[in-house]
MOPAC internal coordinates of N, CA, C and O (Angstrom, degrees):
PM7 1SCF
backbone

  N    0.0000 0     0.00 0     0.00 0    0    0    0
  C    1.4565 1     0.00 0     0.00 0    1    0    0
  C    1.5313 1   108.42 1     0.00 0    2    1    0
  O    1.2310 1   130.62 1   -38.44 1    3    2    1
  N    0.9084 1    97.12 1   141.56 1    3    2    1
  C    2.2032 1   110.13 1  -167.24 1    5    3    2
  C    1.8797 1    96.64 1   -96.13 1    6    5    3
  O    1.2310 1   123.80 1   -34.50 1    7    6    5
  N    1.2927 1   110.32 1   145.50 1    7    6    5
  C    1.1291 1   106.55 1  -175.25 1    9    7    6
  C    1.6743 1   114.26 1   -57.38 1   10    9    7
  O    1.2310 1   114.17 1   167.16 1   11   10    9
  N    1.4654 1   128.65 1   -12.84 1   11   10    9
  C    1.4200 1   113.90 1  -152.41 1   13   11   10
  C    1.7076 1    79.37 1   -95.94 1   14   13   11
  O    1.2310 1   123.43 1   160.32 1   15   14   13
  N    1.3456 1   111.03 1   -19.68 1   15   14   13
  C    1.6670 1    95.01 1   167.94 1   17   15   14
  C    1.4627 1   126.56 1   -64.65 1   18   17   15
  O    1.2310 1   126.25 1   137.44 1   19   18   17
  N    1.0555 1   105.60 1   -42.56 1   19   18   17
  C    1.5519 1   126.72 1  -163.11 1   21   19   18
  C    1.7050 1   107.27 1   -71.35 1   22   21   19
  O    1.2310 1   122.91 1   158.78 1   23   22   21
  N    1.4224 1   112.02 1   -21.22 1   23   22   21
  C    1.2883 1   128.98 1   168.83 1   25   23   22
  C    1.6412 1   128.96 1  -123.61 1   26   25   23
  O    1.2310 1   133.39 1  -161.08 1   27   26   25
  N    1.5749 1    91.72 1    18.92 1   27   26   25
  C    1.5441 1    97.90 1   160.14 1   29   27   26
  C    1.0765 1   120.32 1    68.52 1   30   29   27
  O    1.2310 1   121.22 1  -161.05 1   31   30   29
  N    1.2677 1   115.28 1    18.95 1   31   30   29
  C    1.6753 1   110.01 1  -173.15 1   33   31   30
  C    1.7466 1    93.24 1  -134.60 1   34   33   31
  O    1.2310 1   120.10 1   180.00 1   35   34   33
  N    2.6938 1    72.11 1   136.67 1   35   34   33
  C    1.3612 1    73.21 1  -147.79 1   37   35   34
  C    2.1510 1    70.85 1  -125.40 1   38   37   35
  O    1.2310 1   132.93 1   -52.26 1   39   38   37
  N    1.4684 1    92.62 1   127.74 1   39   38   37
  C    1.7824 1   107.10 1  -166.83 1   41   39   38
  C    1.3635 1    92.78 1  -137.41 1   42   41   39
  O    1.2310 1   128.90 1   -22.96 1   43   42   41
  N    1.6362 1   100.46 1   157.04 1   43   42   41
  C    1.7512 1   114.47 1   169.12 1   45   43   42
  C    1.3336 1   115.81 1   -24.88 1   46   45   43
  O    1.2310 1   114.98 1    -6.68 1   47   46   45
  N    1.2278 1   127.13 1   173.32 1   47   46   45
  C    1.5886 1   128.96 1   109.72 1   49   47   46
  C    0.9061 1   144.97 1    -8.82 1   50   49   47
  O    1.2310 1   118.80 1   119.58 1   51   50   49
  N    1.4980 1   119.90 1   -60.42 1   51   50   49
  C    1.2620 1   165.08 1  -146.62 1   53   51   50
  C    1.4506 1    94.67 1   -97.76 1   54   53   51
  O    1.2310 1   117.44 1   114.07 1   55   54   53
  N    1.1200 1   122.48 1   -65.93 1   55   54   53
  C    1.5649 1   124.10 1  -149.04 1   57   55   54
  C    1.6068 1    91.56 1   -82.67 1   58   57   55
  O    1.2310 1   123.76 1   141.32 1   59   58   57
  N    1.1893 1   110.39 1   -38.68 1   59   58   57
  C    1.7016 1   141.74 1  -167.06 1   61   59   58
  C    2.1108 1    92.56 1   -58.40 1   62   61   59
  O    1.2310 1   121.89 1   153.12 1   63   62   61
  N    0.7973 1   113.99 1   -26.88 1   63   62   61
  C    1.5210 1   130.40 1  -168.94 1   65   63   62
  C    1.4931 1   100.92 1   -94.15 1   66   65   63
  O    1.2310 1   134.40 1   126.11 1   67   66   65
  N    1.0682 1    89.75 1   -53.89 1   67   66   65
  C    2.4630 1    94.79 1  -169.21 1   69   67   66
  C    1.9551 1    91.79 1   -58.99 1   70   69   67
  O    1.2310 1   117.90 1   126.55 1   71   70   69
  N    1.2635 1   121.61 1   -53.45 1   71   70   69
  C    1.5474 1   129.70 1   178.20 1   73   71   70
  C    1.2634 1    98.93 1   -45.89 1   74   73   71
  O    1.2310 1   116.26 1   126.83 1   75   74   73
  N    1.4393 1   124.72 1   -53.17 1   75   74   73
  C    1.7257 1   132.11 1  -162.58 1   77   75   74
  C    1.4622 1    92.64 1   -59.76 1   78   77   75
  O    1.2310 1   120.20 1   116.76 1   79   78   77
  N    1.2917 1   117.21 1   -63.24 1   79   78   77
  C    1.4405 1   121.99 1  -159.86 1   81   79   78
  C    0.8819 1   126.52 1   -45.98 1   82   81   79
  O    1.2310 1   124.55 1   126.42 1   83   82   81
  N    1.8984 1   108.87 1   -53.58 1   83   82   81
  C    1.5453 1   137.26 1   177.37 1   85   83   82
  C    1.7031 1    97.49 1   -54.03 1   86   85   83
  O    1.2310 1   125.93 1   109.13 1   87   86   85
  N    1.1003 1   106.20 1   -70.87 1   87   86   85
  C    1.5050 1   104.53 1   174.96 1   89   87   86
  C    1.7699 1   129.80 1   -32.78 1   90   89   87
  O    1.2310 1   132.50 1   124.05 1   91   90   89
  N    1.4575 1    93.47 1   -55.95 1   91   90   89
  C    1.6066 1    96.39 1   156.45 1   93   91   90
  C    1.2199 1   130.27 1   -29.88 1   94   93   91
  O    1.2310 1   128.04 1    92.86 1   95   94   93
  N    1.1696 1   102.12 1   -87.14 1   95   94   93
  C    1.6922 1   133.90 1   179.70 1   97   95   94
  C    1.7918 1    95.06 1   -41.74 1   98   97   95
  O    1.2310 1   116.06 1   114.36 1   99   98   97
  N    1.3366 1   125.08 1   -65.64 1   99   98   97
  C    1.4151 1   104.82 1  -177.88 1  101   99   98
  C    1.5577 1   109.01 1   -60.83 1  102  101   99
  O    1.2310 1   115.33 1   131.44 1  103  102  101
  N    1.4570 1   126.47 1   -48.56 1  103  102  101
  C    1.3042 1   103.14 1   176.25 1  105  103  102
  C    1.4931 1   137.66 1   -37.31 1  106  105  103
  O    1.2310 1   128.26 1   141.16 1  107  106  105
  N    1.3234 1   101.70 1   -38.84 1  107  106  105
  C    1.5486 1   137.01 1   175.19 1  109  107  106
  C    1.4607 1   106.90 1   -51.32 1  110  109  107
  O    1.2310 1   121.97 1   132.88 1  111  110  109
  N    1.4659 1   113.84 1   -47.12 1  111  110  109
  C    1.6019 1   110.40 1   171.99 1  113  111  110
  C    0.8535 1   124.97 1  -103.17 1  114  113  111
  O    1.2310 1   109.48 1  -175.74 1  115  114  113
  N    1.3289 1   137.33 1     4.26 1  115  114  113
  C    1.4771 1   150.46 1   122.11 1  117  115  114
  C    1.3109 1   114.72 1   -14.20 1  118  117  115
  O    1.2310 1   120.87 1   120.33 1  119  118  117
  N    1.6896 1   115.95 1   -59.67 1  119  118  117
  C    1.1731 1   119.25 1  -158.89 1  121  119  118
  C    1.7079 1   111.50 1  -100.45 1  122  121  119
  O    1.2310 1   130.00 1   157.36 1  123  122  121
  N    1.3272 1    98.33 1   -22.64 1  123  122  121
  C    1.6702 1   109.61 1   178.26 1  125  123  122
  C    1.3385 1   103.07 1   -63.16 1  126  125  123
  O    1.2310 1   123.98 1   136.31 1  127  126  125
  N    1.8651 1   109.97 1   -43.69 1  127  126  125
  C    1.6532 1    99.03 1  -170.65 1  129  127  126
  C    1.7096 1   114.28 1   -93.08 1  130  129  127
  O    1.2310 1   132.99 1  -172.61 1  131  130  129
  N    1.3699 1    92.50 1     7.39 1  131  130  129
  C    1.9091 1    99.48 1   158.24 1  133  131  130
  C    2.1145 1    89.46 1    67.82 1  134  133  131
  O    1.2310 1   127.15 1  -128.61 1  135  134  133
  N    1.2966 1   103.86 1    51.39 1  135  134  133
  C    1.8510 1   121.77 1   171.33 1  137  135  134
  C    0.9883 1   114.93 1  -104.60 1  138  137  135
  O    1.2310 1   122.25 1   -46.57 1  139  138  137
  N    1.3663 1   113.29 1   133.43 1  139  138  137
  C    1.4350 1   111.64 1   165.88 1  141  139  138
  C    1.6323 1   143.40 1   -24.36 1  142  141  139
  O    1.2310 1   113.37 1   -96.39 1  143  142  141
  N    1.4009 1   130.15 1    83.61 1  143  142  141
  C    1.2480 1   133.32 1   149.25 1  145  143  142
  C    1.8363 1   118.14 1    40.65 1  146  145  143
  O    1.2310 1   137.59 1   103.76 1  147  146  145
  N    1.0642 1    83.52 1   -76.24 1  147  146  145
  C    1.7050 1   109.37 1  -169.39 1  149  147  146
  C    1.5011 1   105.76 1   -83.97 1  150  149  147
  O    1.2310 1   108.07 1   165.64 1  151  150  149
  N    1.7975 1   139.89 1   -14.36 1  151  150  149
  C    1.3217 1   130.14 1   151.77 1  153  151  150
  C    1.3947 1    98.73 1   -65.87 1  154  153  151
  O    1.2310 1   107.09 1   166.80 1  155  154  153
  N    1.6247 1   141.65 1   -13.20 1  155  154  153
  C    1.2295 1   101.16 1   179.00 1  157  155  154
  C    1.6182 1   105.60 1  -112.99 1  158  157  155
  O    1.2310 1   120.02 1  -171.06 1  159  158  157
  N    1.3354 1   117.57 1     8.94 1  159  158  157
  C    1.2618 1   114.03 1   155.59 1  161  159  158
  C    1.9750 1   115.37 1   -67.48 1  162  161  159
  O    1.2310 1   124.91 1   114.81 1  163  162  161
  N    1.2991 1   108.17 1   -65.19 1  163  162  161
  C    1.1031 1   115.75 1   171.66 1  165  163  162
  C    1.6271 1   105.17 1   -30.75 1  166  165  163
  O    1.2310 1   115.60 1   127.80 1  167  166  165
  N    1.2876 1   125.95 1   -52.20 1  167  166  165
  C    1.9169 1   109.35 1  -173.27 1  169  167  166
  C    1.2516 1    92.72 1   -64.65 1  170  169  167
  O    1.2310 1   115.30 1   103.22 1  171  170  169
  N    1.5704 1   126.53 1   -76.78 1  171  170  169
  C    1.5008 1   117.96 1  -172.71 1  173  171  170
  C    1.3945 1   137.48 1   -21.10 1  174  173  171
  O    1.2310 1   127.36 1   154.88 1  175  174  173
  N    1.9098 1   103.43 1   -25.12 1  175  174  173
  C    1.5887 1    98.44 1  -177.79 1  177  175  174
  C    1.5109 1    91.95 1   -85.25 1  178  177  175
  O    1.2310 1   118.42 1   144.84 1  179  178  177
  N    1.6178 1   120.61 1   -35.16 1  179  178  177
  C    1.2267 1   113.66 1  -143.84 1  181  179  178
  C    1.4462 1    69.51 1   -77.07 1  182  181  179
  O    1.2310 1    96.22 1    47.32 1  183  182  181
  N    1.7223 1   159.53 1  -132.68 1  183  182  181
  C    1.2693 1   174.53 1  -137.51 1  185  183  182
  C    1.8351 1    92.87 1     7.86 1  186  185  183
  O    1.2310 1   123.12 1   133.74 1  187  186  185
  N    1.5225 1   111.63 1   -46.26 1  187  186  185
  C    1.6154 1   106.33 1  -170.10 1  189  187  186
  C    1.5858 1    98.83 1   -91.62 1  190  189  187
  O    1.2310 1   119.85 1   175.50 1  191  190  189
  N    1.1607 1   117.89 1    -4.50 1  191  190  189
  C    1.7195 1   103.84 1   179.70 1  193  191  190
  C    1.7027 1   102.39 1   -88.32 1  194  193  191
  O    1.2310 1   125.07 1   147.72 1  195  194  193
  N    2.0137 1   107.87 1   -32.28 1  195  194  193
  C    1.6191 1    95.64 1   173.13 1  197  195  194
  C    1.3689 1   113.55 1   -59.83 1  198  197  195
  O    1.2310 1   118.91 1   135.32 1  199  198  197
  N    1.1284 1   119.69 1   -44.68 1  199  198  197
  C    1.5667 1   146.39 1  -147.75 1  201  199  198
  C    1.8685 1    86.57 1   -60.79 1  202  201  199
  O    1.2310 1   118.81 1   129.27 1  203  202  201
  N    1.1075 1   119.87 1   -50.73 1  203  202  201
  C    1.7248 1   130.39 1  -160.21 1  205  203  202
  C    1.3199 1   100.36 1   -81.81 1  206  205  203
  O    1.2310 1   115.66 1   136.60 1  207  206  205
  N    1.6080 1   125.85 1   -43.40 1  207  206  205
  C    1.0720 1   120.83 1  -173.53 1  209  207  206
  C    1.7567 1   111.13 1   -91.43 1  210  209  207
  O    1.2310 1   119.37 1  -155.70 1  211  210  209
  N    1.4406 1   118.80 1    24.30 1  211  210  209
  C    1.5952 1   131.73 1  -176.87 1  213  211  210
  C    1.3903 1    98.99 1   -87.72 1  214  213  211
  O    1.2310 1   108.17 1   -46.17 1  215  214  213
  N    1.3885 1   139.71 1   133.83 1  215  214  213
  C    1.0948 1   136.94 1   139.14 1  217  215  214
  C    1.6218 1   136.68 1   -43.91 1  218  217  215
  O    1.2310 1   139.92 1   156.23 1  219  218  217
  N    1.2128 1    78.96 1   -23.77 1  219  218  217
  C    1.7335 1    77.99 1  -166.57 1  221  219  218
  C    1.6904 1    87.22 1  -142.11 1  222  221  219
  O    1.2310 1   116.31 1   -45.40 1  223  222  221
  N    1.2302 1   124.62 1   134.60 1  223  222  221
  C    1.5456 1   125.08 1   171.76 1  225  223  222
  C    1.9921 1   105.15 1  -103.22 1  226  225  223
  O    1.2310 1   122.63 1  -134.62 1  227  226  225
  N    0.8060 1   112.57 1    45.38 1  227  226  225
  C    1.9157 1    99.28 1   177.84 1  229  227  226
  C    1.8603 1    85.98 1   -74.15 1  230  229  227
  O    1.2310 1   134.29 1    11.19 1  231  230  229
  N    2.3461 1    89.97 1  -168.81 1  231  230  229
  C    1.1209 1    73.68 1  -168.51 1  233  231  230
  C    1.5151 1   106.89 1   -93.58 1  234  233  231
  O    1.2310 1   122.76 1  -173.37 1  235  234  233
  N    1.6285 1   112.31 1     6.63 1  235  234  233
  C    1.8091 1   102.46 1  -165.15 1  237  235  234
  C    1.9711 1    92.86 1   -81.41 1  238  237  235
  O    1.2310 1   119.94 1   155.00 1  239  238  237
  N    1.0994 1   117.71 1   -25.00 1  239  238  237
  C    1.4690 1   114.50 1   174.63 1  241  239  238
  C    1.6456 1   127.47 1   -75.27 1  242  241  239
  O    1.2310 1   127.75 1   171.16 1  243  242  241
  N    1.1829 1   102.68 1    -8.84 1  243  242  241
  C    1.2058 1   112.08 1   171.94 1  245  243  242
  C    1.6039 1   126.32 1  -102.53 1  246  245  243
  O    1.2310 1   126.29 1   166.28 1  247  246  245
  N    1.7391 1   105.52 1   -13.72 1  247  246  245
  C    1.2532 1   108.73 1   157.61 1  249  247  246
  C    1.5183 1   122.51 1  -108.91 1  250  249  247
  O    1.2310 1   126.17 1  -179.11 1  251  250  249
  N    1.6486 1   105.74 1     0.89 1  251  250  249
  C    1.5671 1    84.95 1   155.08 1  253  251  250
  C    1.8303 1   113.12 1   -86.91 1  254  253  251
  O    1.2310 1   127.25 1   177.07 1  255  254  253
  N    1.0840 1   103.65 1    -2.93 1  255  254  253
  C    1.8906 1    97.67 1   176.29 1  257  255  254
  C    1.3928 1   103.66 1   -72.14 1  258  257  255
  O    1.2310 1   126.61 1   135.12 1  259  258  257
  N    1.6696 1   104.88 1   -44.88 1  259  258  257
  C    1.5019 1   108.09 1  -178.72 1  261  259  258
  C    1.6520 1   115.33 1   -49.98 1  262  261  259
  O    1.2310 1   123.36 1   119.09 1  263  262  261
  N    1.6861 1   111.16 1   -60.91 1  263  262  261
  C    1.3428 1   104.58 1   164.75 1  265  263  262
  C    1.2661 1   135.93 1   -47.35 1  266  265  263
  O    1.2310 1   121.69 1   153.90 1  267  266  265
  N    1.7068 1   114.38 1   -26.10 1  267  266  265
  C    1.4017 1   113.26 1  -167.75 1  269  267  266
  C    2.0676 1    92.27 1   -88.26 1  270  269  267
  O    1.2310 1   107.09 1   178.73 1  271  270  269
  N    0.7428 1   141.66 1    -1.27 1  271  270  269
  C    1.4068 1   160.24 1   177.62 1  273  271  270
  C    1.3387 1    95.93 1   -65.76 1  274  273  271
  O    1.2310 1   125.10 1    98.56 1  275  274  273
  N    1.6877 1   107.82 1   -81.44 1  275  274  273
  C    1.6034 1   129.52 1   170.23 1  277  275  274
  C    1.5444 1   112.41 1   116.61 1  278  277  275
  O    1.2310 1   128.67 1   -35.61 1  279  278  277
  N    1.2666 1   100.91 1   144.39 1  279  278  277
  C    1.7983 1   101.85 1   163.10 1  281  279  278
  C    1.2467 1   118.32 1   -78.25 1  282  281  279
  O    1.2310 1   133.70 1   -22.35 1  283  282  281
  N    2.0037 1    91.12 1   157.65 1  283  282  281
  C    1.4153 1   102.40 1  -128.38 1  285  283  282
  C    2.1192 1    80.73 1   -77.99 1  286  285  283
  O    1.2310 1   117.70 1   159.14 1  287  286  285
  N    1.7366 1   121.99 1   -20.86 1  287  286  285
  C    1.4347 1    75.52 1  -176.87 1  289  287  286
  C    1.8193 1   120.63 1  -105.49 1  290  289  287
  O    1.2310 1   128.39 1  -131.49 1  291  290  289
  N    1.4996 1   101.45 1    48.51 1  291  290  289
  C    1.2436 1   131.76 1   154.94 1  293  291  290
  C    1.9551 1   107.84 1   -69.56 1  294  293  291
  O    1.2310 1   140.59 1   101.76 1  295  294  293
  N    1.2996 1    77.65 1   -78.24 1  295  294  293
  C    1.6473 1    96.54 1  -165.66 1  297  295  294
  C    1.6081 1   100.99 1   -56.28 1  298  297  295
  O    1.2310 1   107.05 1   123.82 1  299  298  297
  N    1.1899 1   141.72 1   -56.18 1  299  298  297
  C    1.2382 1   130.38 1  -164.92 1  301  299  298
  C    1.7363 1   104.29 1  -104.08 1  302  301  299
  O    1.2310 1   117.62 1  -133.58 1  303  302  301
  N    1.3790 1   122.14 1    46.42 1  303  302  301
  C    1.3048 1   126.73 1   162.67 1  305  303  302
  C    1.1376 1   116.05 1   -69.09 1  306  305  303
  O    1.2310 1   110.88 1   151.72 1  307  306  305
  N    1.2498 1   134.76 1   -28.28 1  307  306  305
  C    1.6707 1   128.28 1   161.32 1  309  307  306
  C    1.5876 1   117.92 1   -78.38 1  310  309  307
  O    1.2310 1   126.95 1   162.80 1  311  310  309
  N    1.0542 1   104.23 1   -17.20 1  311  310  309
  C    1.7295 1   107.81 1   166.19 1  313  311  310
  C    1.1784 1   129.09 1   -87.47 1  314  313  311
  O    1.2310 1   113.57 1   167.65 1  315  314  313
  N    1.3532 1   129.76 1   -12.35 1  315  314  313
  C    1.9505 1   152.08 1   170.65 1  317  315  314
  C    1.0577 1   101.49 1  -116.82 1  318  317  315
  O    1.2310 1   131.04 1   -46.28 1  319  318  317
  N    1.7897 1    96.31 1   133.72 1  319  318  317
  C    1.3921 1    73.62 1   166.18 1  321  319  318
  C    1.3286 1   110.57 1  -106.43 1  322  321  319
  O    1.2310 1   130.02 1    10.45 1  323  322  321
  N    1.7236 1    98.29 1  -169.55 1  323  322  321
  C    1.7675 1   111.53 1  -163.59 1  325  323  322
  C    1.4743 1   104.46 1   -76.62 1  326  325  323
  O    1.2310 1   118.48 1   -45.15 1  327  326  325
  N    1.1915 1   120.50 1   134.85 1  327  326  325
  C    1.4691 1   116.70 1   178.40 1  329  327  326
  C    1.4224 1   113.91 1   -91.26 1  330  329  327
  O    1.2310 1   119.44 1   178.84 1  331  330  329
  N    1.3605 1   118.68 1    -1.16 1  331  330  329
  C    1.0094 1   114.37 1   177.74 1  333  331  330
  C    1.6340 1   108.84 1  -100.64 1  334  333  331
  O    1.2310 1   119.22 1   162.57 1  335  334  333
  N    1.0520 1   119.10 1   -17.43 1  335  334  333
  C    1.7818 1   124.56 1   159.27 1  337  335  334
  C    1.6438 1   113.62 1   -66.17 1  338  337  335
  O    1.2310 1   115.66 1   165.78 1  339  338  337
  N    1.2237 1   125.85 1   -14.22 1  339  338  337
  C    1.3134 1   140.85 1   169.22 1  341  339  338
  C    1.6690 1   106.25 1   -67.21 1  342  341  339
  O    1.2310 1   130.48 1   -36.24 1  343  342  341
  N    1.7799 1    97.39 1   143.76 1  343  342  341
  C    1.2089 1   114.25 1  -157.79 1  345  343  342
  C    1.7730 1    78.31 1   -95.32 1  346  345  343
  O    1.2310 1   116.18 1   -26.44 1  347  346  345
  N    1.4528 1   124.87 1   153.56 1  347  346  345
  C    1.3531 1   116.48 1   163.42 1  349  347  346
  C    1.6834 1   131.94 1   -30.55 1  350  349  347
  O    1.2310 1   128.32 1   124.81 1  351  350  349
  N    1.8326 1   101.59 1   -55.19 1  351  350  349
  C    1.9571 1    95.40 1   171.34 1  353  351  350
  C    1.0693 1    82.66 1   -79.73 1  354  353  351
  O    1.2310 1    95.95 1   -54.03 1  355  354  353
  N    1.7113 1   159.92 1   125.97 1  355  354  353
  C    0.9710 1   138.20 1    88.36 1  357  355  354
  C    1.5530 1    91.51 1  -130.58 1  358  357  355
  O    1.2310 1   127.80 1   170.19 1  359  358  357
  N    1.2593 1   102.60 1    -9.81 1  359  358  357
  C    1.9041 1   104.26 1  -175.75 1  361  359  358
  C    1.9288 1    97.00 1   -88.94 1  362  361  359
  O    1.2310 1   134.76 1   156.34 1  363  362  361
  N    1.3185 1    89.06 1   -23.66 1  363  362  361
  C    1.5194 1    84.16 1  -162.05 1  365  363  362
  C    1.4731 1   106.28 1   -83.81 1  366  365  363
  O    1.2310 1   117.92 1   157.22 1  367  366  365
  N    1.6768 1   121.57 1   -22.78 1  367  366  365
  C    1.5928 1   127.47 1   135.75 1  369  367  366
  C    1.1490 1   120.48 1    -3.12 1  370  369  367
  O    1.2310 1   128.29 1   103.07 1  371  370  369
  N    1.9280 1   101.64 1   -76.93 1  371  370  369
  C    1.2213 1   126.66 1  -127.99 1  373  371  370
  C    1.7397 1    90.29 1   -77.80 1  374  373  371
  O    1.2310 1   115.50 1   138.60 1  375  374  373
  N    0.9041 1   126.15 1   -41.40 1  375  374  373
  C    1.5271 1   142.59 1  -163.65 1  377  375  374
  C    1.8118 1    99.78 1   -93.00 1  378  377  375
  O    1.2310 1   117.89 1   148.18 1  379  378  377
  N    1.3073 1   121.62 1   -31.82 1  379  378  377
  C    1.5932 1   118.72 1   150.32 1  381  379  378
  C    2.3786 1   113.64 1   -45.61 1  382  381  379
  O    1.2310 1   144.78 1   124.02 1  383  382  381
  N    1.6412 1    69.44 1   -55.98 1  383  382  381
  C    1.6700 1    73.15 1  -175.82 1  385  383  382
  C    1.5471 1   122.73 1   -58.19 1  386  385  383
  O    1.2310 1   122.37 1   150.44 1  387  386  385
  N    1.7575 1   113.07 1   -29.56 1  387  386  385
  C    1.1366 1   105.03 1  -147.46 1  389  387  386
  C    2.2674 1    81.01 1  -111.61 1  390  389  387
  O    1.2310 1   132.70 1  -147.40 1  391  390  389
  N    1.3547 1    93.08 1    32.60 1  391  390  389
  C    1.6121 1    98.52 1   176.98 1  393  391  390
  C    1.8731 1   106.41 1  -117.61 1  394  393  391
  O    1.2310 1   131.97 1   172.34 1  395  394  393
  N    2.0075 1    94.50 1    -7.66 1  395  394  393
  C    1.6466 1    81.64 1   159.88 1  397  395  394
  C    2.1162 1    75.11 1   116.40 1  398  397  395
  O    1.2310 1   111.41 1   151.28 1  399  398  397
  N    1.0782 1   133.78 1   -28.72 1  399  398  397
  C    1.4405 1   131.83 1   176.44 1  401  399  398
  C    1.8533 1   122.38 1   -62.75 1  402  401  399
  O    1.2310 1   135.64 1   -26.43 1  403  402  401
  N    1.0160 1    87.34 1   153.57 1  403  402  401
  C    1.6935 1    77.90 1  -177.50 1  405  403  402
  C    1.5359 1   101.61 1  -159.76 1  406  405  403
  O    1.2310 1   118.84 1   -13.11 1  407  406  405
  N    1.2940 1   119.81 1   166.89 1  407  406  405
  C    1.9963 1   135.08 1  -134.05 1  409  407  406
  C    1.4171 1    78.61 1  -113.82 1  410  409  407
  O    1.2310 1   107.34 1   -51.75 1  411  410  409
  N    1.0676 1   141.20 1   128.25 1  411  410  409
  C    1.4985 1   150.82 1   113.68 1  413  411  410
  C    1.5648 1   112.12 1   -62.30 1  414  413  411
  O    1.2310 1   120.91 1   -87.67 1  415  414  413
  N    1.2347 1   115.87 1    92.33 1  415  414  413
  C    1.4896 1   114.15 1   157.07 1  417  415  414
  C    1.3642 1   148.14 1   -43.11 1  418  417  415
  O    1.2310 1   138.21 1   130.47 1  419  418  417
  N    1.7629 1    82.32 1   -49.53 1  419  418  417
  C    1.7954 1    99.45 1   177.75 1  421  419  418
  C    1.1610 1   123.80 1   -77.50 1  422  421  419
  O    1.2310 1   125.69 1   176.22 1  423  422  421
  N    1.4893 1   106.67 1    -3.78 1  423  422  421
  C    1.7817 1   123.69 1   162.14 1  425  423  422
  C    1.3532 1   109.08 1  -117.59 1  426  425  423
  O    1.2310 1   121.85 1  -133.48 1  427  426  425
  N    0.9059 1   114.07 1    46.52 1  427  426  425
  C    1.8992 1   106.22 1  -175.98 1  429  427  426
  C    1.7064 1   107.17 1   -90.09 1  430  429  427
  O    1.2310 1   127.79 1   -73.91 1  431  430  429
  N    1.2147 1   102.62 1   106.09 1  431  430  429
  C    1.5346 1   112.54 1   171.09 1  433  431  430
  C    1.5117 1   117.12 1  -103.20 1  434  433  431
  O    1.2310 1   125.59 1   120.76 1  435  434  433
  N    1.2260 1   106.86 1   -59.24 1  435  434  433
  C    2.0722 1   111.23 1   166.80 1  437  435  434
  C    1.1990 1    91.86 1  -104.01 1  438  437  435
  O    1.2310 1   114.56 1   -62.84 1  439  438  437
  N    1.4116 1   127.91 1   117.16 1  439  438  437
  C    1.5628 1   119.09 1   156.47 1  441  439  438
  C    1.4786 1   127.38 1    63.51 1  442  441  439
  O    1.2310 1   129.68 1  -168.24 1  443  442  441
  N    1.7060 1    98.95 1    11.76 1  443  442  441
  C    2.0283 1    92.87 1  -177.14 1  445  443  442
  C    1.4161 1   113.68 1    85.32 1  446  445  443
  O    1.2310 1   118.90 1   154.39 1  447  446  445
  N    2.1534 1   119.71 1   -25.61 1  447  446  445
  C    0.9525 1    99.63 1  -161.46 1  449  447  446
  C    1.7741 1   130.19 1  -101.16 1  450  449  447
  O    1.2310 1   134.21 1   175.86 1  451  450  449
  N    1.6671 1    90.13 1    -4.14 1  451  450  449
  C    1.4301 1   118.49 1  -174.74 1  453  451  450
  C    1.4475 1   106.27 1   -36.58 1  454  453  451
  O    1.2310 1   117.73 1   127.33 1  455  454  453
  N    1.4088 1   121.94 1   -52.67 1  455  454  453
  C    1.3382 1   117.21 1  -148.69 1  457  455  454
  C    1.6156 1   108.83 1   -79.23 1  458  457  455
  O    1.2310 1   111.17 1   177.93 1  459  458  457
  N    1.6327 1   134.22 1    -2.07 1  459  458  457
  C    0.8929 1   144.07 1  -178.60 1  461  459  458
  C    1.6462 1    99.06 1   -94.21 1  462  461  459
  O    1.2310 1   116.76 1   147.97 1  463  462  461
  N    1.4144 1   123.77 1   -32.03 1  463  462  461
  C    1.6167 1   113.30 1   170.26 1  465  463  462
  C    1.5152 1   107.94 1   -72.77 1  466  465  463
  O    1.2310 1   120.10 1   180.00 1  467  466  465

């Protein structure tokens, strides 16, 4: 059973899709920034608990709940960090790391990262 069952809400296609997406996309950065599991359960209940307690589901009411919810790198700005507070090598890290690379310390010759080439 899919949550829009499980909470009774019964919307377009259409509208049924903008929820899918939003949902996506935060899952999506959930997992890119390697976060806890269960912060993106927690939005999902809260998105179907607004969604149930909405009077009216069209689609402009369902994306201001979505907005009032928030993007995801709104909501987890204390959990990522800012790339723009990043010193150049530490951005240029950050985008090493998130390419699948990772810092060996206890061999760190250039940057920690030698021992993985």
């Amino acid at each position: 059973m899919d949550q829009f069952e499980s909470y009774h809400l019964s919307i377009s296609e259409k509208n049924r899709k903008i929820v899918e997406a939003y949902l996506s996309k935060m899952h999506s950065y959930v997992s890119t920034h390697s976060l806890d599991e269960e912060l993106y359960q927690d939005i999902e209940t809260r998105v179907f608990e607004k969604l149930s307690q909405a009077e009216v589901l069209d689609q402009f009411h369902i994306v201001q709940i979505l907005k009032e919810v928030g993007e995801p790198e709104d909501i987890f700005a204390d959990s990522v960090p800012s790339q723009e507070k990043l010193i150049p090598s530490e951005l240029w890290f950050l985008k090493l790391q998130q390419a699948g690379w990772y810092r060996d310390n206890t061999q760190a010759l250039v940057l920690g990262i030698s021992a993985p080439l």
